[in-house]
MINUVEX-552463 format. One record per atom (N, C-alpha, C): residue in one letter; x, y, z. Coordinates in steps of 0.02 Angstrom, whole numbers, plus 50000, padded with zeros to 5 digits. Last residue first. Example, Ala and Ser with C-alpha at 12.3 -4.5 7.8 and 13.67 -1.06 7.14 Angstrom:
BEGIN
S506424988850354 S506844994750357 S506455000250394 A506604971650390 A506154977550390 A506604983550390 
% end
This chain:
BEGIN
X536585522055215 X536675523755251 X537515529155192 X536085513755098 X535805516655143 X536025523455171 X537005498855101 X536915504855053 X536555512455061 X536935498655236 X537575499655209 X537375505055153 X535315500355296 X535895496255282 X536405500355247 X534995506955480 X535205506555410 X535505501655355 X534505509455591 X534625503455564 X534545502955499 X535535519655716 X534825518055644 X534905509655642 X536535525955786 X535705525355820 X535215524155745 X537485525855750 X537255531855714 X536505533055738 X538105514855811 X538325522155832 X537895527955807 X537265506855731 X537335504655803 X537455512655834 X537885505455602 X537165506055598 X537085509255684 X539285503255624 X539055508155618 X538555511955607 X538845488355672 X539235491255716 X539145501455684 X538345483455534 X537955484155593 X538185489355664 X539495486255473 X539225487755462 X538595491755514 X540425475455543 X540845483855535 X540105486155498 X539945466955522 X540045466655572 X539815473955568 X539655464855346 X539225463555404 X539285466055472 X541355462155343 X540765468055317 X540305469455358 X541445449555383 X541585455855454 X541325461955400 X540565443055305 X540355444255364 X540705448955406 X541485443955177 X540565447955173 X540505447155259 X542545447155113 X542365444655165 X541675445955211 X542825453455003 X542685447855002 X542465443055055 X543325466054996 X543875460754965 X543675455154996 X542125474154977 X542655472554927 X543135468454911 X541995471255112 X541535467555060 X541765469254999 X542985478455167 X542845471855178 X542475469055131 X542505488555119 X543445486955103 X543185479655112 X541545494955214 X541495495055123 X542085489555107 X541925491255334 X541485486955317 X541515485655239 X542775502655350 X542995497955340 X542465493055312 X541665511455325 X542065512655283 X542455506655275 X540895510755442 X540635509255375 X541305508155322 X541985514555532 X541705508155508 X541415507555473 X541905527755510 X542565522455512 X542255515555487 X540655532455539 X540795533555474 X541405529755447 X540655533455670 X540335526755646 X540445528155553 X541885530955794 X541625534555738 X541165532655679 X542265525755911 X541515528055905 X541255531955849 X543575524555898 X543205518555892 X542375518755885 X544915528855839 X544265532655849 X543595528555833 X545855521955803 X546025526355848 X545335530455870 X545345510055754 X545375510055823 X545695515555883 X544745517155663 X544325514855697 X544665512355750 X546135518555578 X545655524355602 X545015522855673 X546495505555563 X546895507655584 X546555515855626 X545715499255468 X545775498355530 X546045500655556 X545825509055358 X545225508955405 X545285504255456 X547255503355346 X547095508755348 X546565511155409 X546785489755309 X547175492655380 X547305499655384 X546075489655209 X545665488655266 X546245488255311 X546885495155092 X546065499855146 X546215497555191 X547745485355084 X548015489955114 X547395494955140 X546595476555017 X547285472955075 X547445480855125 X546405482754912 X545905481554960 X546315480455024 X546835491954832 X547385489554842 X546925488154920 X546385501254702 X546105495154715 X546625490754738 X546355512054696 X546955509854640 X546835501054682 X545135515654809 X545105519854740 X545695514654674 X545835511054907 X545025508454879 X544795510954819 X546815519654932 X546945511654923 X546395507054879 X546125530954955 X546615530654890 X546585522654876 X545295529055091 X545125530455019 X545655527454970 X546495525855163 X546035519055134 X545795522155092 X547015538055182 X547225532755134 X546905526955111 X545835544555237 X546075546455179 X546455542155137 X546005539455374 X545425537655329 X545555539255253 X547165540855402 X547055534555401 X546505533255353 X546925552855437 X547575553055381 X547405544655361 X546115553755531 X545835555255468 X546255554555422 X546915547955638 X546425545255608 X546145547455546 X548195549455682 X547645554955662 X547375552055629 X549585544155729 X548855543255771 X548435548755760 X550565548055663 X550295542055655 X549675540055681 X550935565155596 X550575560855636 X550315553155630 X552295560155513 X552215565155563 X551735564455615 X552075549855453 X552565548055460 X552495552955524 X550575554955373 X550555547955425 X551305546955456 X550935562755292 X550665566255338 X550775560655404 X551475553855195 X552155559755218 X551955561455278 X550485550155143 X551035545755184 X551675550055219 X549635559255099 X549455558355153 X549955550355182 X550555564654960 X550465568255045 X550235564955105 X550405552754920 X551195555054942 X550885558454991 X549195551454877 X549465546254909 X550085550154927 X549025565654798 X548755564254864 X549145558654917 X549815560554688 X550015564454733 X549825567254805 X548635551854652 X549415549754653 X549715554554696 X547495558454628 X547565551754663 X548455549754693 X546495568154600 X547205569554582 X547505562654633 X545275570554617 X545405564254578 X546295564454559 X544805579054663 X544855582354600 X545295575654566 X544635575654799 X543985576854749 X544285578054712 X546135574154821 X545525566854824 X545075569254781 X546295587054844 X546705582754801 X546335575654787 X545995589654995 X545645592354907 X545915588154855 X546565579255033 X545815578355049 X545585581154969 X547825584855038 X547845577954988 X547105577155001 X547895598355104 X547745595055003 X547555590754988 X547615592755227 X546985595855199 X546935596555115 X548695586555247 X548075580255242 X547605584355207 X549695595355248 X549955590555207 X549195586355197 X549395603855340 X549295606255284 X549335601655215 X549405593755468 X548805597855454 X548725599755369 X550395589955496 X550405585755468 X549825589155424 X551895602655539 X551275601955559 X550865594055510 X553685595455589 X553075600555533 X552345598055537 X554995599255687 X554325598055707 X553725599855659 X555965605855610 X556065597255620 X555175596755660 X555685614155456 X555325611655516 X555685606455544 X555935615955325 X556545612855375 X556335614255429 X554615615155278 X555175609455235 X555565609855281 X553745626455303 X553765620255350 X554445614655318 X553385631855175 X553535635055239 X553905630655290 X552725621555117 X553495624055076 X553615626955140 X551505622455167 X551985615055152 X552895617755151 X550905633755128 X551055630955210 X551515626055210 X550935634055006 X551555638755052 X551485636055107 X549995622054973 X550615621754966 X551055627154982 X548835631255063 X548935621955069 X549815622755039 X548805640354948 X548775641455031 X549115634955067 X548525634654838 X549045639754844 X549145639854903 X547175627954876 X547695623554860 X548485628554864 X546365640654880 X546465634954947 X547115631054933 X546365644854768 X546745650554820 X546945644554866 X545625633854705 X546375634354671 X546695640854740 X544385636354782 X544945629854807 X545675630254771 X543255643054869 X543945648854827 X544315641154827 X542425639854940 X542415636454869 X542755640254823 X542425642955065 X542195648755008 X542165646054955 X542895635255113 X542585635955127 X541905640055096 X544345636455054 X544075631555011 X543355631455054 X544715647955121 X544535647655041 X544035643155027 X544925642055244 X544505649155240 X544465647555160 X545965634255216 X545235631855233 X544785636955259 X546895644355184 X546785636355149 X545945636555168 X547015648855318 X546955652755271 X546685648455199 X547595638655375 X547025639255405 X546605644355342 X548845637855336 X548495632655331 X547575634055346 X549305650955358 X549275649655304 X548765643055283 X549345650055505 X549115653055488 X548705652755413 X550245637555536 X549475637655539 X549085643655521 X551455643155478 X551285639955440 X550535638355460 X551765660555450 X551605656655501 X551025649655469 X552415670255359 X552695662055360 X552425658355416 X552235684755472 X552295681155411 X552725673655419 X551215690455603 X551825684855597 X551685681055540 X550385700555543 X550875700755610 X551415695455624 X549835695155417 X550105703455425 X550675700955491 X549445684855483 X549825683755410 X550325689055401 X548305687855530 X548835682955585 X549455682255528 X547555694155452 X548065698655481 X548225695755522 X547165683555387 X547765687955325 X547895692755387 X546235675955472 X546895674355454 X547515678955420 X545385688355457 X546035685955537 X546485682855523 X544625685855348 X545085690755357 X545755693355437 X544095671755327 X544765675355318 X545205682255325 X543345674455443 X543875671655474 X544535671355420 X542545682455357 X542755687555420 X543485682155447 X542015672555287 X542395678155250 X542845681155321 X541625662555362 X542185660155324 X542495667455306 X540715660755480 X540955666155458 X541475665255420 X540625647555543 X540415647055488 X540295653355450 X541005648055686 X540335649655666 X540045648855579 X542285642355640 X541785638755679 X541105638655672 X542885656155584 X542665649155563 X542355644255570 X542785658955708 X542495662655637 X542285659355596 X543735653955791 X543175655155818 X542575655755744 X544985654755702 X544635648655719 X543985648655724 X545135669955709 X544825665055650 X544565658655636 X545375670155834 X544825673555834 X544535670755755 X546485663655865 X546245662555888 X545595665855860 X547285672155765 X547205665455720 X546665663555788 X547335684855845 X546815685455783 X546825678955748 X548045680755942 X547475680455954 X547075681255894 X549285677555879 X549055672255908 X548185672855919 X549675691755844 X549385686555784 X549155679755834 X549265704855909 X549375699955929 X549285695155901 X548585717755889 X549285717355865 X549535710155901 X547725721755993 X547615721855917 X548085721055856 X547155722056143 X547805720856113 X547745717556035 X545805723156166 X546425727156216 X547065727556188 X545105720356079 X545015725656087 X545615728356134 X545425706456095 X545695710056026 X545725717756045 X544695704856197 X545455703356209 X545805707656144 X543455705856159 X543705710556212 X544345708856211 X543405694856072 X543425702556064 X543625707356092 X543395683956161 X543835686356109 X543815692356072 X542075685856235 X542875689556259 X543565689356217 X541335686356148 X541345691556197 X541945693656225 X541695673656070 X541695679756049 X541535686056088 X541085665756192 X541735664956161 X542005670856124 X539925668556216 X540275670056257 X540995671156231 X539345661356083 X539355669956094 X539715670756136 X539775648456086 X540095652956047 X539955661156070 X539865635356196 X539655643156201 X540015647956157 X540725625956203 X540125627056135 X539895633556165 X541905623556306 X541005622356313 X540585623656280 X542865626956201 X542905618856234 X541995619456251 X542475642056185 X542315638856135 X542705631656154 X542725646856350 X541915642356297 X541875643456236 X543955645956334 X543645639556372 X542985638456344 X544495655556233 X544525649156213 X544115640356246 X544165664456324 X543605662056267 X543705657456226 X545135663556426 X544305662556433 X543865661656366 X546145667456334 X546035660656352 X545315659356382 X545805679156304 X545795677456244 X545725669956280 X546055684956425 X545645685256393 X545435682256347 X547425681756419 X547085679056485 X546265678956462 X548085693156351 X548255685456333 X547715679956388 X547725705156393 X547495699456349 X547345695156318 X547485700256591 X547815704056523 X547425702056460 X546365706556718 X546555698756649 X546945704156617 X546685712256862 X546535712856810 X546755710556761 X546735702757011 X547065705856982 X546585705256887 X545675696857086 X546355698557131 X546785705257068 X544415693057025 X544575697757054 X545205699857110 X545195686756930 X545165693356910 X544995695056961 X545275672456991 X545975677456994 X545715684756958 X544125670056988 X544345669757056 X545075675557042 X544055667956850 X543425670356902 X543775675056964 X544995656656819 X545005664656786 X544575668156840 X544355649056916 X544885651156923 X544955657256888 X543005645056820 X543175647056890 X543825648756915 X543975640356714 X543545645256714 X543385648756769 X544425627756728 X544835634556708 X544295640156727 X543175619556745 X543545622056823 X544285628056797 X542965621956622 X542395622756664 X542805626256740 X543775614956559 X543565620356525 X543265625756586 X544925606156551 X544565607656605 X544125613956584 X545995602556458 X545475601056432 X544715601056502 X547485606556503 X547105598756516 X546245595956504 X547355619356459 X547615613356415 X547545606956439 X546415625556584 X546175625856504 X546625618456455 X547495620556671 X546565619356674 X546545619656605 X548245631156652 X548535622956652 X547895620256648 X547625640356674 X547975641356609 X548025635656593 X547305641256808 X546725643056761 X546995640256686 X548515642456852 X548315635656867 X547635635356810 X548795654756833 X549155652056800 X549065644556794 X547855661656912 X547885663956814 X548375657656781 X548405659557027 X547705656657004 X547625657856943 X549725663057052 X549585656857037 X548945655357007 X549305680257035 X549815675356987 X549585665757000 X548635682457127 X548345682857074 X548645677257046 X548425679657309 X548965679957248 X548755678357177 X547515678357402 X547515681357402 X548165682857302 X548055663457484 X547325665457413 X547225669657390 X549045653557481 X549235662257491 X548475663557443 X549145641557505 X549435646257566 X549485653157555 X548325637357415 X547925636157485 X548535642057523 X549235642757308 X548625643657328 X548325643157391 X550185631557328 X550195641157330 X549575643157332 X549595619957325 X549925622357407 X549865628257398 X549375619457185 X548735621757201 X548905623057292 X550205619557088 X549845627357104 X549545627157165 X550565606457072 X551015609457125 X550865617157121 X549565602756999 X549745598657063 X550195603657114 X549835608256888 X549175609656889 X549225606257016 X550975604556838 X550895610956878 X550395613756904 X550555593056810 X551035591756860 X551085600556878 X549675594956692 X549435591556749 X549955589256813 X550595599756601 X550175605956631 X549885600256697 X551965601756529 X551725595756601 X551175600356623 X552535609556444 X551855605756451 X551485599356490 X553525617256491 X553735608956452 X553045606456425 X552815627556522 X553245628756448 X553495621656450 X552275621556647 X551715622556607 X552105623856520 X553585619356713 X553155613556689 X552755615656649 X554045631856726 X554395627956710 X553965621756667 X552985637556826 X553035639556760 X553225636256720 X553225629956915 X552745628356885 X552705630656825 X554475634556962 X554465627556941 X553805625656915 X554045646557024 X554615646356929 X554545639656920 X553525644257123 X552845646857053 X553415647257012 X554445639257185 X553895633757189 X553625637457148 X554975651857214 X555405647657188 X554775640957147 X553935659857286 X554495659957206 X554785655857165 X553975653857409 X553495653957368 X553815655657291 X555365655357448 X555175647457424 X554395648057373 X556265671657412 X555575666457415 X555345659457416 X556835677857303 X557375673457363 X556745669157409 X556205684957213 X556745679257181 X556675675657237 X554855691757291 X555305690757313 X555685685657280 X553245685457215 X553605686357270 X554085688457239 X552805681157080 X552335678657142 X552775684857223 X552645692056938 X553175688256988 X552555687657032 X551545687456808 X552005690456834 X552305687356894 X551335676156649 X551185676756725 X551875684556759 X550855670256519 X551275674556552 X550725677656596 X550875655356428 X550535660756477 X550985664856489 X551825653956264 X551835653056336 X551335657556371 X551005655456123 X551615657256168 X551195654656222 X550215646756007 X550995645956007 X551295650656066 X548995645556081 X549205641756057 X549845639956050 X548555662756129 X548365654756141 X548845651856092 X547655678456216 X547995674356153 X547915667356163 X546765694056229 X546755688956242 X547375684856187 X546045715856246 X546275710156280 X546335703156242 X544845730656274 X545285727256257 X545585721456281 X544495746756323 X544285743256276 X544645737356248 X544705739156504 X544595744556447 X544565741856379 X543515726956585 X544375729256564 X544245736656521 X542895722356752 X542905727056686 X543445728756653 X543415707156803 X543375713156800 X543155718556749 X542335694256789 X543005696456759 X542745702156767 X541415679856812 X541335687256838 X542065691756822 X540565670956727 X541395673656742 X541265679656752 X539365658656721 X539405665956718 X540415668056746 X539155645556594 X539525649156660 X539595655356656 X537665640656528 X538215645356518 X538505647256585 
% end
């Protein structure tokens, strides 16, 4: 566990996902230093976080003393999936200047990247505690909830990420899978389709709410309308493998072997160490007859799972 030495805050603080960091001024508008921390800003709201992550770091060496860049390089750290070296930075910049909430809430988003759930909830709490009216942070804090496998408590973040910003379609989606966690699944499926309907004149719509019905929609054998969702989902994301896996289901289900096994090929090579992919293709394969790359795709997922299982088996 990394220790973060963060100032003492009052009772409170943190966010993530849909807003921008927020940083205060470095300097002086008329400043080159100024100028060089708006162009980072600039990059981190395009999401060039590894090109602002490049041009924090002169402000830094020339001014160490300046909160603002180090909260803000901490920030670009966290979305380049730096959990560790974000972290030290948060470190470094509280003690220049005291975390907001939104800053808070990102440290605990770092150790829930390093599996440190209690830490994670230490300071997602503390961030709630500072600022309790922030739907980013209470869908951040349902994630967390969820994680732990607190389904009731993470629904109740979701319904007040629901309270503070209505029609928020991850909210609703997430709210979905708070139910069906609960084996609440007709609430789950209600949830699943407002998130859908929410999203219709999205030009950017999440693929999330569209794969998690057609999943429920699979167990209840509802086959046909699943297939729509999870081609609708594949147009939005093409490189999500589980939308991949889902259709080879269907395909393997109305017995359209040809189309599984690119499906499941199609999953396994976006996620080549998954060994549940390959079984899967392997299944398709020996359905439609080709008993040795069965065989392959078999052994190959015997291989990842560290067994030596057979097919049926396994």
């Amino acid at each position: 566990m990394l220790p973060v030495m963060l100032c003492v805050v009052s009772s409170a603080t943190v966010a993530l996902m849909s807003r921008s960091q927020e940083v205060g001024a470095l300097a002086p508008k008329t400043s080159p230093d100024a100028h060089s921390f708006a162009m980072a800003q600039t990059l981190v709201h395009e999401g060039k976080f590894a090109e602002a992550d490049a041009a924090l770091r002169p402000l830094i060496s020339a001014n160490p003393k300046a909160a603002e860049p180090r909260y803000l390089l901490a920030y670009a750290l966290l979305r380049e999936d730096k959990p560790a070296d974000s972290l030290k930075e948060y470190t470094a910049a509280a003690a220049l200047r005291q975390p907001t909430a939104v800053e808070l809430r990102n440290v605990a988003l770092n150790y829930v990247l390093l599996h440190d759930l209690a830490d994670a909830d230490r300071w997602m709490s503390r961030s709630l505690a500072m600022d309790g009216n922030d739907a980013d942070s209470w869908y951040a804090m349902g994630r967390l909830r969820y994680t732990q496998g607190r389904y009731g408590d993470a629904l109740a973040c979701f319904d007040k990420t629901l309270a503070l910003n209505p029609r928020s379609v991850k909210g609703e989606n997430n709210l979905g899978l708070a139910y069906e966690a609960l084996n609440r699944n007709d609430d789950a499926v209600r949830a699943y389709r407002t998130a859908i309907a929410w999203q219709q004149a999205d030009p950017s719509p999440s693929e999330q709410p569209l794969l998690n019905l057609a999943i429920l929609l699979l167990h209840r054998n509802q086959v046909e309308e699943a297939q729509q969702l999870l081609e609708q989902a594949a147009k939005i994301a093409p490189k999500e493998p589980r939308i991949h896996e889902n259709l080879g289901q269907v395909y393997l289900r109305t017995d359209r072997t040809a189309d599984a096994v690119k499906e499941f090929s199609s999953a396994v090579m976006l996620a080549p160490q998954n060994a549940r992919y390959h079984y899967l293709l392997g299944q398709a394969y020996r359905r439609g007859g080709d008993a040795e790359k069965a065989r392959q795709e078999f052994a190959r997922s015997a291989a990842l799972n560290g067994s030596h299982a057979t097919p049926d088996l396994q």
